[in-house]
C-alpha positions as CSV (number, residue, x, y, z in Angstrom):
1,X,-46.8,81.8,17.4
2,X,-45.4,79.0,15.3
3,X,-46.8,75.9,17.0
4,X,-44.7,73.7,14.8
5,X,-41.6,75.1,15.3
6,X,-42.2,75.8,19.2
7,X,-43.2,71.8,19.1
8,X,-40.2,71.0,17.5
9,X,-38.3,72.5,20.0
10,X,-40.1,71.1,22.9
11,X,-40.3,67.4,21.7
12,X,-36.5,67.2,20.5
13,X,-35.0,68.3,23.7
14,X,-37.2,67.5,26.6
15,X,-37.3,63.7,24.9
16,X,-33.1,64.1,24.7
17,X,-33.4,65.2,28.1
18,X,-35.5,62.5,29.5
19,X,-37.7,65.3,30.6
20,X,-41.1,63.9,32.0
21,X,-44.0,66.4,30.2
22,X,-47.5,66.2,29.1
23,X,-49.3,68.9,27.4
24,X,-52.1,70.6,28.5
25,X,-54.8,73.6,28.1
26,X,-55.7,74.2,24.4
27,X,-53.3,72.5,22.3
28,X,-53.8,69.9,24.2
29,X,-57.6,70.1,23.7
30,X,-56.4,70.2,19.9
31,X,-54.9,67.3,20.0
32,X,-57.7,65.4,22.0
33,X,-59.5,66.1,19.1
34,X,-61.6,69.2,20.5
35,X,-60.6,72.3,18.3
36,X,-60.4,75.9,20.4
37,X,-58.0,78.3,19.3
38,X,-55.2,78.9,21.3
39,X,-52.2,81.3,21.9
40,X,-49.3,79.7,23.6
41,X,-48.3,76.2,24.8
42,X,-49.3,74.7,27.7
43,X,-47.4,71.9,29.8
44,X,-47.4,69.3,33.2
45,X,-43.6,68.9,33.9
46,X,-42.2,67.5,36.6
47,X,-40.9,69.8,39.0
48,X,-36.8,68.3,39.1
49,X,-36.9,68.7,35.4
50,X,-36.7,73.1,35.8
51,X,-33.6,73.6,35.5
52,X,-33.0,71.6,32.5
53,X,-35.7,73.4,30.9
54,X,-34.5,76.5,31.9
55,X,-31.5,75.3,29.8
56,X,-33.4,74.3,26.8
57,X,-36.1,77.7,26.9
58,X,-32.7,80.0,27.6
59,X,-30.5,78.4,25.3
60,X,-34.0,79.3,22.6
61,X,-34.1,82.3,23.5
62,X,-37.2,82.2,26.0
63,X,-36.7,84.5,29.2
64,X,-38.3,83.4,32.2
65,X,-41.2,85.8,33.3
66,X,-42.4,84.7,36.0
67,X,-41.7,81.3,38.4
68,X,-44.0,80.2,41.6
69,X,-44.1,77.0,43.4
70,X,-46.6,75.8,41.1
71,X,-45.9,77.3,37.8
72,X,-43.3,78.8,35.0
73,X,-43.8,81.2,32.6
74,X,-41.2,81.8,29.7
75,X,-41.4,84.6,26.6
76,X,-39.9,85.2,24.0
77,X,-39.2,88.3,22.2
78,X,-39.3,86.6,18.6
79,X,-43.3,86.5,17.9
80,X,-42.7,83.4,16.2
81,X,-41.4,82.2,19.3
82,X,-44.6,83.0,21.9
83,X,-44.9,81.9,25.6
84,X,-45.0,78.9,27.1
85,X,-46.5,78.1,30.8
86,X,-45.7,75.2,32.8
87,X,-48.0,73.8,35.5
88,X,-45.1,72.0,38.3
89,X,-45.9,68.5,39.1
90,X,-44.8,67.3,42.3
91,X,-48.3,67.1,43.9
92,X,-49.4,63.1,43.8
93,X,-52.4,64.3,42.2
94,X,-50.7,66.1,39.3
95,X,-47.8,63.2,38.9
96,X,-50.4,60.8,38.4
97,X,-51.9,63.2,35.2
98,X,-48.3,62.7,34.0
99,X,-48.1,58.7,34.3
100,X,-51.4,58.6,32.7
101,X,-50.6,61.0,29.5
102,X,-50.5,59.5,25.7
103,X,-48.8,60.1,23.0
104,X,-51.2,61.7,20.3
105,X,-49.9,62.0,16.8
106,X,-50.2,65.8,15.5
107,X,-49.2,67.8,12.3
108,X,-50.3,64.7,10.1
109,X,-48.5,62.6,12.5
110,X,-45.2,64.4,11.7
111,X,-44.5,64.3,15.4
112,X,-46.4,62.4,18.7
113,X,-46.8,63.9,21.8
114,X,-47.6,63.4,25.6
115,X,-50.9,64.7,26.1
116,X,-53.0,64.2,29.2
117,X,-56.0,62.2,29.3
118,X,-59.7,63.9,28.8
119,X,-60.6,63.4,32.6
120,X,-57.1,65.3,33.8
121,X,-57.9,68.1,31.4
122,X,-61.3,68.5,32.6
123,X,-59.9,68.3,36.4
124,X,-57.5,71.1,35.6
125,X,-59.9,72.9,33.8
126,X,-62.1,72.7,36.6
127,X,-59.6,74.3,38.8
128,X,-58.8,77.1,36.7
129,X,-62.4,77.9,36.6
130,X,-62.5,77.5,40.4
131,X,-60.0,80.0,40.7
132,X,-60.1,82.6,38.3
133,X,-63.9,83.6,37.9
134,X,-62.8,85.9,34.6
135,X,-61.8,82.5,32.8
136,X,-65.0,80.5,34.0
137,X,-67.2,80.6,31.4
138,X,-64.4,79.7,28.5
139,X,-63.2,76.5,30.7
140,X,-67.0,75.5,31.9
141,X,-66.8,75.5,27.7
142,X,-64.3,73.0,27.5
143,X,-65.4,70.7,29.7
144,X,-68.8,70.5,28.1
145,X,-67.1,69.8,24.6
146,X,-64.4,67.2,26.4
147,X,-67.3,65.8,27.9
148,X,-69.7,65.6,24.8
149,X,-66.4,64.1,22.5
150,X,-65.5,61.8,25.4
151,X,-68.8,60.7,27.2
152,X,-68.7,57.4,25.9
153,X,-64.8,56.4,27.2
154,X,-64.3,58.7,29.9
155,X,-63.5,57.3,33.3
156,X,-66.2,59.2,35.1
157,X,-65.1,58.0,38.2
158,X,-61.7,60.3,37.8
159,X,-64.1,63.1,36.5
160,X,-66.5,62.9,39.8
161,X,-63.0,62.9,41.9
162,X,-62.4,66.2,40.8
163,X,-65.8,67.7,41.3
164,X,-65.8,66.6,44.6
165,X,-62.0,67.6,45.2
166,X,-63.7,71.5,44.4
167,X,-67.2,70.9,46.1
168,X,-68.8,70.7,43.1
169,X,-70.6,67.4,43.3
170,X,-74.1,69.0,42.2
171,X,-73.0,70.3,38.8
172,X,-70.7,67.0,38.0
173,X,-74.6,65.0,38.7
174,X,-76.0,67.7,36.1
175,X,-73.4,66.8,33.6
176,X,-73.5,63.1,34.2
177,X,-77.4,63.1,33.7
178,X,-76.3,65.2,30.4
179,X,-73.1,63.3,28.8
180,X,-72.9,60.0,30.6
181,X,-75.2,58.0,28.5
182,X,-73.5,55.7,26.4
């Protein structure tokens, strides 16, 4: 996959679209800062904004391969082009990720993008370890290297709403006692 180009692609007409986006999984980790090789493009849109992105992905040559209520997938034929996965927002919990996204400069500040903040990451990270045991170990992973990059700023209040939101309250104490000295 050509992150650049896909980038390009994204940025110029979701931001000519007024689409509301954030990036997320691990090129969003990437651009936290916290390097882990990834394979396609991760994003938080807001669920009114599909079918304008249907537009853009189609008009790219993206096919859609699969759609739920919470999430898009789109492929491309064209290697260069990969897949890209949406995560719907239209839950209060997962428009609030998007209202607290920054813009992070990438490729030598060539472009910025919305990226979501550490603690959303490790939220959603958390829940795709919650529900897919085969991906566990790999996001328990990233949330120990978002929490060892971020301990110092982090909002660990947001972080221990999560935990608690999956029942999890004893391992967020064991990672508080771990990262949360400043």
């Amino acid at each position: 996959m050509d992150f650049k180009k896909v980038i390009e692609i994204i940025v110029k007409n979701f931001e000519a679209q007024g689409i509301d986006y954030a990036f997320i999984g691990g090129f969003a980790l990437g651009a936290l800062g916290v390097v882990r090789s990834t394979v396609d493009v991760d994003l938080l849109v807001h669920k009114t904004d599909l079918p304008k992105i249907d537009d853009i992905f189609f008009a790219h040559g993206y096919r859609l391969s699969y759609r739920s209520e919470n999430v898009s997938q789109y492929v491309s034929d064209v290697k260069l082009f990969g897949s890209i996965d949406l995560l719907h927002a239209f839950r209060q919990r997962a428009l609030a990720m998007l209202q607290r996204a920054r813009k992070m400069p990438i490729f030598a500040g060539q472009y910025e993008i919305p990226v979501i903040i550490p603690e959303d990451l490790i939220g959603l990270k958390l829940q795709a370890a919650m529900n897919n045991p085969e991906r566990k170990m790999l996001d328990d992973a990233d949330i120990e290297l978002l929490l060892a990059h971020f301990h110092n700023s982090l909002d660990w209040e947001i972080v221990e709403e999560y935990f608690t939101l999956f029942g999890v309250q004893e391992h967020f104490h064991v990672l508080k006692a771990k990262y949360g000295k400043t």
